[in-house]
Steps between C-alpha positions, in 0.01 A plus 500: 500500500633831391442805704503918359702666833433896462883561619437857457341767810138445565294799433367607843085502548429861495164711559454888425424701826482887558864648562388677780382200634885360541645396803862384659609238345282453210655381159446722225529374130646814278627293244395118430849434374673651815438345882251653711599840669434481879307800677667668770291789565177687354385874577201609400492837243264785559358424137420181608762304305755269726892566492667173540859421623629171428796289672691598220469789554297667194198724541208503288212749489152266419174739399219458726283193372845340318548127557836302535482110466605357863631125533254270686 
């Protein structure tokens, strides 16, 4: 019996949520060729968009409503 092995990276499960609605720790999925970015810290902005720091220390800006794909 012959077996297909996918020796490549699995694609994580992901599922769109609100940025603003990130927390500590969550994985965020920029790019599906690149892994995850890890959230380190979200402030809310007076328009009601989200700033987001990562562990890697990048910052992005996310309009109110916008969604990022999260690993589950």
């Amino acid at each position: 019996m012959q077996m297909n092995v996918n020796t490549q990276t699995p694609c994580p499960r992901t599922e769109l949520i609100a940025a603003d609605s990130l927390t500590r720790n969550d994985q965020v999925v920029i790019s599906a060729d690149e892994l995850p970015y890890l959230v380190d810290a979200v402030t809310d902005l007076p328009n009601g968009g989200a700033r987001v720091t990562y562990s890697s220390g990048d910052t992005v800006e996310y309009a109110a409503g916008e969604q990022v794909a999260v690993t589950v």
